[in-house]
C-alpha positions as CSV (number, residue, x, y, z in Angstrom):
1,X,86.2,77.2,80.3
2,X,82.5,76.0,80.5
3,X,80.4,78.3,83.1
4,X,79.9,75.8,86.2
5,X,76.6,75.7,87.7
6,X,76.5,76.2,91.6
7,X,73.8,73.6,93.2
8,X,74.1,71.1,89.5
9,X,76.5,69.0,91.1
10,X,75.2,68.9,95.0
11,X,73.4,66.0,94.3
12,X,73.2,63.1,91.1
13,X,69.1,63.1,90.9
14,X,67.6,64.3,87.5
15,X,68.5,67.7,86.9
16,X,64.8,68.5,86.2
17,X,64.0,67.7,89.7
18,X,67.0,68.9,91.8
19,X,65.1,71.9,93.2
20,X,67.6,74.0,94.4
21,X,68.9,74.1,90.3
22,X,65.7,74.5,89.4
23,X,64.4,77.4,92.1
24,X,67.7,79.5,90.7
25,X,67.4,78.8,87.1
26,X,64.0,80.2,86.9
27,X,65.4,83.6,88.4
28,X,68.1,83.5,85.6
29,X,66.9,86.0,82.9
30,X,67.9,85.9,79.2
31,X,69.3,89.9,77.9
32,X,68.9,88.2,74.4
33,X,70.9,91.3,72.2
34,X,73.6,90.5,74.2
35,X,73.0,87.2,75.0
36,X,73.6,87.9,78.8
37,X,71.8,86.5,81.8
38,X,70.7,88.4,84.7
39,X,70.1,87.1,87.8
40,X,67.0,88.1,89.5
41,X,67.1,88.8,93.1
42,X,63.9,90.5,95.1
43,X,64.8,93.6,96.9
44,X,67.9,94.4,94.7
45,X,66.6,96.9,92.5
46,X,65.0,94.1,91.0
47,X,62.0,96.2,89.4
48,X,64.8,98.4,87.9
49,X,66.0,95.4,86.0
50,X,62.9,93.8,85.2
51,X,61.5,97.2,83.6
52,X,65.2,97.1,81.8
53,X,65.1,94.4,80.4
54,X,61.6,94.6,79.1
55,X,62.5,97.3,77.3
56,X,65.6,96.1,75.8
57,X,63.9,92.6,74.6
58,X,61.3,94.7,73.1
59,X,58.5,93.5,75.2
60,X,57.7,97.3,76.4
61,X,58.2,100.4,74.6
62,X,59.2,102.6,78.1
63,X,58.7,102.4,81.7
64,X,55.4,103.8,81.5
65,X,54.0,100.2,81.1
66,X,56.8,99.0,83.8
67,X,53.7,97.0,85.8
68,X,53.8,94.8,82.5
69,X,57.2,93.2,84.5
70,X,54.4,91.9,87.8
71,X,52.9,89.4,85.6
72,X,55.9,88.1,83.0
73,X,58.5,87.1,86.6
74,X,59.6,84.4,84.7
75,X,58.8,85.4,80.5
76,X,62.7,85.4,80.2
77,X,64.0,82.7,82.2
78,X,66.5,80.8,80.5
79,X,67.1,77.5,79.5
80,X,69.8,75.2,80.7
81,X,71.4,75.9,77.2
82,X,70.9,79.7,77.2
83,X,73.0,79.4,80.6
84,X,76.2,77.5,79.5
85,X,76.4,79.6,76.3
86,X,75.9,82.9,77.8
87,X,78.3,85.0,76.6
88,X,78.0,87.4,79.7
89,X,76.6,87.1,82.9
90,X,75.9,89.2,86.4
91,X,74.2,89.8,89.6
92,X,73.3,92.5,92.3
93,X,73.9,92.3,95.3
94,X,72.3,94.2,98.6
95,X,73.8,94.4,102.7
96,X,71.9,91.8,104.3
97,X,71.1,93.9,106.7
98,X,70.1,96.6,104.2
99,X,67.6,94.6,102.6
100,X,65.9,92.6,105.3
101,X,65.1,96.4,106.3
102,X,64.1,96.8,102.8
103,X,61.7,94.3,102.7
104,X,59.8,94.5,106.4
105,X,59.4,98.0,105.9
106,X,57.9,97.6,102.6
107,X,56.3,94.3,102.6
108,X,54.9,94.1,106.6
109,X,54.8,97.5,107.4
110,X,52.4,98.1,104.1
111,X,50.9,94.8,105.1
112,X,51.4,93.4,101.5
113,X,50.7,89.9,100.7
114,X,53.9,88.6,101.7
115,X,53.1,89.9,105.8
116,X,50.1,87.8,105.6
117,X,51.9,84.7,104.1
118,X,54.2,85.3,107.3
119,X,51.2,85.1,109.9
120,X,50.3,81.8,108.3
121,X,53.7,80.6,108.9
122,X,53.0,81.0,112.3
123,X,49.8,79.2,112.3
124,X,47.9,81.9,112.6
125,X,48.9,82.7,116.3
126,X,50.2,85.9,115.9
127,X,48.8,89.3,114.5
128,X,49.7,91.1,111.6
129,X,50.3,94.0,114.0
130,X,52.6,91.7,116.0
131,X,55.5,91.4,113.9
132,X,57.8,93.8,115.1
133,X,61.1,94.2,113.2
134,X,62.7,92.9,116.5
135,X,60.5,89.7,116.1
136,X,60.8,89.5,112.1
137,X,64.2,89.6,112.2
138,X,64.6,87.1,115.3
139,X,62.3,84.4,113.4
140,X,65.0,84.6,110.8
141,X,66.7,82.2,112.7
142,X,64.2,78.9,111.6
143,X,64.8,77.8,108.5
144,X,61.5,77.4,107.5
145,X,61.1,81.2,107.8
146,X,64.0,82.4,106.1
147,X,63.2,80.3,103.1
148,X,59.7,80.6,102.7
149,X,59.3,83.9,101.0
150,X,61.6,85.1,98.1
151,X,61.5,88.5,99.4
152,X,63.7,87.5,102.3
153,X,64.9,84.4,100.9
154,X,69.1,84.5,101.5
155,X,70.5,86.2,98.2
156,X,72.4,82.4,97.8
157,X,69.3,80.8,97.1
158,X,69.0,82.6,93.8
159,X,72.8,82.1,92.3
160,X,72.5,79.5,89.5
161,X,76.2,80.3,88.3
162,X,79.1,79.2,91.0
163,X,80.8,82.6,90.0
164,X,79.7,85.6,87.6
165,X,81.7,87.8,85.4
166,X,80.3,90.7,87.5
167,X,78.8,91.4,91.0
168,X,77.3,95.0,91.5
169,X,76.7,96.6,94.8
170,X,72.9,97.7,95.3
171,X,74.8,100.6,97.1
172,X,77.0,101.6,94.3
173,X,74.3,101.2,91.8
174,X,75.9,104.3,89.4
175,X,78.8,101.3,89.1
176,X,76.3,98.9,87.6
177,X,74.7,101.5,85.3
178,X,78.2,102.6,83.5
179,X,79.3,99.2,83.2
180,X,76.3,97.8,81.6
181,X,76.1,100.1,79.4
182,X,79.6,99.9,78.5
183,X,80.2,95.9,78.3
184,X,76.2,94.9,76.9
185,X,74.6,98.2,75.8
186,X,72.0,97.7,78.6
187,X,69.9,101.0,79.6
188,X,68.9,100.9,83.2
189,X,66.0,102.7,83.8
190,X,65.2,103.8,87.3
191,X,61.9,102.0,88.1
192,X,61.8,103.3,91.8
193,X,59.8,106.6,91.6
194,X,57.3,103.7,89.9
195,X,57.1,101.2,92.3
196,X,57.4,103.8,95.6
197,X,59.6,101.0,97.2
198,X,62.3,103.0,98.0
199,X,63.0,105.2,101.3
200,X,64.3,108.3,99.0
201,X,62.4,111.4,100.5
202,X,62.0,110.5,103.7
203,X,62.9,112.4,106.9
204,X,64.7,110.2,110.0
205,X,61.9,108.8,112.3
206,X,63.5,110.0,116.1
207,X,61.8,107.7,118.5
208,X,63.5,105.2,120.8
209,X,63.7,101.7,120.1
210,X,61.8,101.8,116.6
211,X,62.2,98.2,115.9
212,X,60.2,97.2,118.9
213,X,57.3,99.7,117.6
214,X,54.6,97.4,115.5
215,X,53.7,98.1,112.2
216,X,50.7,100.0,112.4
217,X,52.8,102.6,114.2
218,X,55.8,102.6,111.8
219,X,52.8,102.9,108.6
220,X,51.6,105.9,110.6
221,X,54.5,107.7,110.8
222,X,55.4,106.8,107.3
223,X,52.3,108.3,106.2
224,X,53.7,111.3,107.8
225,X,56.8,111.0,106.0
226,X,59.0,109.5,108.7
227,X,60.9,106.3,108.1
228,X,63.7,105.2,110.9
229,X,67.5,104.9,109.5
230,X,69.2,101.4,109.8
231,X,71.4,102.4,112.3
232,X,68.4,102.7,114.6
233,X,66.7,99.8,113.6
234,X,69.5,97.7,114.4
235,X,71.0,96.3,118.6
236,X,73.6,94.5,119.4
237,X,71.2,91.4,119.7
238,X,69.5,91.7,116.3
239,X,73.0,92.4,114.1
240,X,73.9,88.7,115.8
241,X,70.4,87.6,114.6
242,X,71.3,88.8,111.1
243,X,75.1,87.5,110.9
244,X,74.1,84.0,111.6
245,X,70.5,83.7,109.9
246,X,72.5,85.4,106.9
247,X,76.1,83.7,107.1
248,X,76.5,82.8,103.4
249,X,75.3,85.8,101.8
250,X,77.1,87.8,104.2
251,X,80.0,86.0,103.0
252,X,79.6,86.4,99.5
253,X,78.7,90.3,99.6
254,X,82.3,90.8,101.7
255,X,84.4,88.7,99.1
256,X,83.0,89.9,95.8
257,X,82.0,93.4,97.0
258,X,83.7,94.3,100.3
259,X,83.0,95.9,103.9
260,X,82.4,99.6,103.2
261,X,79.0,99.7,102.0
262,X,77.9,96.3,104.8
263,X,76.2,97.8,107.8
264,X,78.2,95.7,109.9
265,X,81.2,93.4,109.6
C-alpha cells in the first residue's frame, strides 16, 4: 500500500507550490542506511536527532561537532521520491503543553531570536520583558502567532505522512532509543548536555503565580538554578488557552500516544 501524503491531496494546485506539502516535506529527513525518514519537529528532542543522524549519514564523526546540525536544517530533506519509497518512517511527539513550556522558557526567557521575532509580531508595541508566559500562551489563540515561528508551530504542521509506522513519546524517550536501534540500527546520541535546552538539574522555583512573572525575573532565578514545574505554570484559564489553540495536535498525541504522559486531558 503506497504511503499517502497528509496535506498532497487538500488542494489540486502544483504540488511544488502547495505550501503546506512543501513546509512538511522540507522537515522530512532522509536516514539513508536504512532508507527511513525522520520527521523533524522543533522542541522534540530535535537536536538529539539531528546530531543522530549526522552521525549515522557520515556527515560528523561524534557529537563533539553536534553544532555542525545549526547550519545543515535541511542537508537531508528528502525528495518527493525518497518519501513514497521509504521503507520506514517515524515521528516524536511532545505534550502540548510540555513543549510550549519548553520553548518560552528557552527561547523568551533566554531572549533568543525567536522572542524578538515575537515583539515584531506585535508591531513593536510590546517589550521583550512583557511577554509573560500568561500572555505568550494567551496570544496562542491568533493564528498568525501560532504559526509564525516553528518553535511553537502546532506539531501538525510538520507531518508530511497522513500516518507513520511509529510515533514516540518525547516523554518515553528510552522507547524510542530501543526501538530504533532495534528496527533501523539508529544510535541516538543524547545532544542535551550540548545544547543546555533542557530543565535536567534544576531545583523547583516556589513563588506564586510564576507565569505572570516576566522574563527577566524567570532568567534571574534560572541563573540561580530555579526553573518553575508545569504544574505551576499552568491555571485553569491558560490549560483552556492551550486545548483550543492546540486542538489537532492535542488530538493526535492522545490517539497515537495516550493520556498518561499529557499534562492535562
Amino acid at each position: 500500500m503506497p504511503r499517502i501524503f497528509r496535506y498532497s491531496h487538500q488542494n489540486y494546485c502544483t504540488l511544488r507550490v502547495n505550501k503546506q506539502h512543501s513546509f512538511a516535506q522540507q522537515f522530512a529527513l532522509n536516514i539513508y542506511p536504512s532508507d527511513a525518514i525522520y520527521t523533524f519537529i522543533p522542541k522534540n528532542a530535535c537536536s538529539t536527532l539531528r546530531t543522530s543522524l549526522a552521525i549515522a549519514n557520515g556527515c560528523i564523526r561524534d557529537s563533539s561537532d553536534f553544532n555542525w546540525i545549526h547550519q545543515n536544517n535541511n542537508t537531508f530533506s528528502a525528495s518527493l521520491s525518497e518519501l513514497a519509497k521509504a521503507k520506514y518512517t517515524f515521528v516524536i511527539l511532545r505534550c502540548p503543553f510540555a513543549r510550549l513550556l519548553s520553548v518560552y522558557l528557552d527561547k523568551i526567557v533566554n531572549r533568543n531570536n525567536p522572542a524578538w521575532g515575537y515583539v515584531d509580531l506585535h508591531r513593536r508595541k510590546i517589550d521583550v520583558n512583557d511577554i509573560t508566559f500568561e500572555f505568550f500562551v494567551k496570544s496562542m489563540s491568533k493564528d498568525a502567532v501560532r504559526n509564525a515561528d516553528i518553535h511553537w508551530m502546532p506539531q501538525t504542521n510538520f507531518l508530511v505522512y497522513e500516518d507513520y509506522d511509529d510515533y514516540f513519546a518525547l516523554e518515553d524517550f528510552a522507547t524510542a532509543e530501543a526501538v530504533l536501534k532495534e528496527k533501523i540500527g539508529l544510535e541516538l546520541v543524547d545532544a542535551r548536555p550540548l545544547t543546555q535546552h533542557g530543565s535536567d538539574g534544576y531545583h523547583k522555583l516556589s513563588r506564586r503565580k510564576p507565569y505572570a512573572r516576566s522574563p527577566l525575573e524567570l532568567l534571574e532565578y534560572k541563573s540561580q538554578g530555579f526553573l518553575p514545574s508545569i504544574k505551576a505554570m499552568y491555571n485553569e484559564e491558560l490549560v483552556a488557552c492551550v486545548k483550543k489553540a492546540y486542538k489537532a495536535d492535542i488530538a493526535l498525541y492522545k490517539k497515537k500516544i495516550g493520556t498518561d504522559t499529557l499534562f492535562a486531558v
